[in-house]
N, C-alpha and C positions, 0 to 999 in steps of 0.2 A: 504494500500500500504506500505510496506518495504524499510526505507530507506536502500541504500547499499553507500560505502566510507566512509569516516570521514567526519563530522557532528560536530558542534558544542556542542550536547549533548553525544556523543561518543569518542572525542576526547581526551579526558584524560585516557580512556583507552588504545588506540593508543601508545598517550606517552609512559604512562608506560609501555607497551610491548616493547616498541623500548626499554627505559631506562634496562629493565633487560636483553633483546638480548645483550645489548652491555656491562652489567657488571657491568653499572651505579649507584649508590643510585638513590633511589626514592627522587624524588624533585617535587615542585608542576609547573608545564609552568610558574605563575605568579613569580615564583623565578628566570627565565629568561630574564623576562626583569628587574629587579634587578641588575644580572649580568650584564646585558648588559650596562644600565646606569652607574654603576658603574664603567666599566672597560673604557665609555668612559671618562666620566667627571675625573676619576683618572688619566688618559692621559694627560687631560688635553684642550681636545678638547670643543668648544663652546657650555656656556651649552644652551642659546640659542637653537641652532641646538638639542642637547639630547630632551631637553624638547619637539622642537617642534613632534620630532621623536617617542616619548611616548604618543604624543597626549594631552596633559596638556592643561587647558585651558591658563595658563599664568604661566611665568616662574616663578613666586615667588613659586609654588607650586610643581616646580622640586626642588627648593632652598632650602626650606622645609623641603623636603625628602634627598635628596644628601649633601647638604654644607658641611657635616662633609670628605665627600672624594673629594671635591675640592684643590687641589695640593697648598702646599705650604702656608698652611689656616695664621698660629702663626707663619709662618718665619721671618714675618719683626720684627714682635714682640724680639722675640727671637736674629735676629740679632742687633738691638739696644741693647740689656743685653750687649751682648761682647763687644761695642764699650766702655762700664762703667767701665767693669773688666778685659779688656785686661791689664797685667803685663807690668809697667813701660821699656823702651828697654833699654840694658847692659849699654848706653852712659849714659843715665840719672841717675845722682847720687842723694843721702837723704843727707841732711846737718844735722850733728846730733851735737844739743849745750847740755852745761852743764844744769841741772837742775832747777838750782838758776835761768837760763835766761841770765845769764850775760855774755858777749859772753869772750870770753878767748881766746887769740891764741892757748895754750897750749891745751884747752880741744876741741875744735871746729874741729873738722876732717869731711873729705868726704869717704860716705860708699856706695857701689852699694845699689842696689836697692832690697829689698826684692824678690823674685822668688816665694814665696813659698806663699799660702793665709794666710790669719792672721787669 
């Protein structure tokens, strides 16, 4: 007997026919649900939800695969740096003394603040 429609074992050929009808690169279907994962969990959407939608047995195994396109992975990281090397504000002056230490009216003056990194 002769299967006829798409079939599990014919369906990749399917694909691909559609894929060059329409112009497409050849990609393989499992590169679609890649996409697809991707573009949610990059959204930002529950990855809970993705995982269960992929069929995973347990989310540590979307985590696995995905974490690196998790939104906003090194931001906190990265915004603590700034809070260290944000540049002193215009108000905040440097007391700049003589060398010796010794404090001197003459030599002891008030200078803005560096702007510029050292």
């Amino acid at each position: 007997m002769e299967e006829r429609g798409i079939t599990l074992s014919n369906r990749p050929l399917y694909f691909y026919k559609i894929l060059a009808k329409a112009g497409l690169r050849h990609i393989r279907i499992h590169d679609l649900r890649h996409t697809y994962a991707t573009l949610r969990i990059g959204k930002g959407d529950n990855i809970l939800d993705v995982s269960k939608q992929l069929g995973h047995s347990s989310v540590k195994i979307t985590l696995d695969v995905y974490a690196h396109w998790l939104p906003g992975g090194k931001k906190s990281e990265v915004d603590g740096l700034d809070s260290k090397t944000e540049p002193k504000k215009e108000n905040d002056a440097v007391e700049v003394k003589p060398s010796n230490g010794v404090p001197d009216d003459s030599c002891t003056r008030m200078l803005p603040p560096c702007t510029q990194g050292a």
